[in-house]
N, C-alpha and C positions, 0 to 999 in steps of 0.2 A: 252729485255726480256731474261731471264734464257735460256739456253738447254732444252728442255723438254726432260724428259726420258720417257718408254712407261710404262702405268700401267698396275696392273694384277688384273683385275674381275673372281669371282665366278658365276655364276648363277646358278639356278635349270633349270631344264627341265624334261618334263613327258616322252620323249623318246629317245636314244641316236641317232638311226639311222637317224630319224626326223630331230634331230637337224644339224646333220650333214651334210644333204642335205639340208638346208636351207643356214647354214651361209659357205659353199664351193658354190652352185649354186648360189643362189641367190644373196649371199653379197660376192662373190670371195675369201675368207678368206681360207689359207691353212691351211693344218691340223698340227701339232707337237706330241706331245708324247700322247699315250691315253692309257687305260685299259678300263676294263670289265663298269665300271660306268661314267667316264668321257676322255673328251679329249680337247688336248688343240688347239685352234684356234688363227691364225694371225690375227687380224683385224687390218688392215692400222700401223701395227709395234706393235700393242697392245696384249696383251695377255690375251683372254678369255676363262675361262675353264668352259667349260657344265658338271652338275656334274649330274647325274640321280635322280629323285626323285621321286619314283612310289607312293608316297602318293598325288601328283599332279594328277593320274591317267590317264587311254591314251585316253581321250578325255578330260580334265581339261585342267585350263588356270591357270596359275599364280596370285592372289589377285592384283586390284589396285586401286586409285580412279583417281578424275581430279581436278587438281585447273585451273584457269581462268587464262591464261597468253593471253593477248594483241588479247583477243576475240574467242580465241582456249579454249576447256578441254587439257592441257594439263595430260598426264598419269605420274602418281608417286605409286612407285617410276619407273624411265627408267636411261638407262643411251647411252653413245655415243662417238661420234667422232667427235671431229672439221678437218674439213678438208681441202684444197686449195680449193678457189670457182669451177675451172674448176676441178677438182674432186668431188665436191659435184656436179657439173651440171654431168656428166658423171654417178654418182651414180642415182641421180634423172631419167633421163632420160632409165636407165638399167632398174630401176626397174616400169617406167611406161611399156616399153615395154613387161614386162614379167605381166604386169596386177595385180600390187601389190595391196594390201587392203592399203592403208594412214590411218593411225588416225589423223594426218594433214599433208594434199597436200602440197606438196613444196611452200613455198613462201618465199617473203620478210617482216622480222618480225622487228617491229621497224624501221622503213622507216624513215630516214632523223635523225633520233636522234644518241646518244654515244651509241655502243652496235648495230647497225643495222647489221641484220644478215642474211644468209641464211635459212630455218630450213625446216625438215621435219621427221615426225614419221610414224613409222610402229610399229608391233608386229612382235617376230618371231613365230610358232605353239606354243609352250608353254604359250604364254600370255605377256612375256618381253617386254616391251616397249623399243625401242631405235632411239634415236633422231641423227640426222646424220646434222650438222651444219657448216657455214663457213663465213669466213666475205671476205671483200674485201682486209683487212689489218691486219691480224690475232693477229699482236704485239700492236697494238696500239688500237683493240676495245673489245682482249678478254674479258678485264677486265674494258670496260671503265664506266667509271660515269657520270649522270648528273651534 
């Protein structure tokens, strides 16, 4: 497999401060350059910037729906992080302790098939979905096929 290089995600969010203390507490994510509307967050090498959006309102949630993935609603749109297993257990495990809300509990998705994988979703206050994933063998099932 290629180098992977890290990407850069946009989102909205209804609050800066909110956001802040979510993905520094919660998801350990440092902080980088920020002003008055957004700022920009590590996540596992990635570059996320929370951009403010007071038409979201400060109790509003982000629009989304769910397709069916392998017996879950999955949320769409979300997005994430594949991670080393023993980093996504570590991740998992962080965030039951601090009593996270799941949109799906961590499990194993695709059991025994190409593609089996770790997976689990949350929101963050805004309403964002993001799926936080890992395989056993990250080059050889990211992308694999029946």
């Amino acid at each position: 497999m290629q180098k992977l290089t890290p990407f850069h995600l946009a989102i909205q969010v209804r609050d800066l401060a909110e956001a802040r203390t979510f993905y520094r507490e919660v998801l350990g994510c440092s902080e980088g350059r920020s002003a008055e509307q957004w700022v920009d967050l590590n996540l596992y090498g990635h570059q996320l910037v929370c951009h403010v959006n007071p038409n979201i309102g400060k109790q509003g949630k982000v629009a989304s729906h769910a397709n069916a993935v392998d017996g879950h609603g999955v949320p769409v749109p979300h997005f994430g992080v594949v991670l080393e297993m023993s980093d996504w257990q570590r991740l998992a495990d962080r965030l039951r302790k601090r009593n996270m809300e799941f949109i799906i509990e961590p499990y194993i998705r695709f059991k025994g098939q190409p593609g089996e994988q770790a997976t689990l979703f949350i929101l963050d206050p805004s309403g964002n979905a993001i799926e936080f994933k890992a395989f056993k063998d990250i080059d050889s099932q990211l992308f694999a096929v029946e």
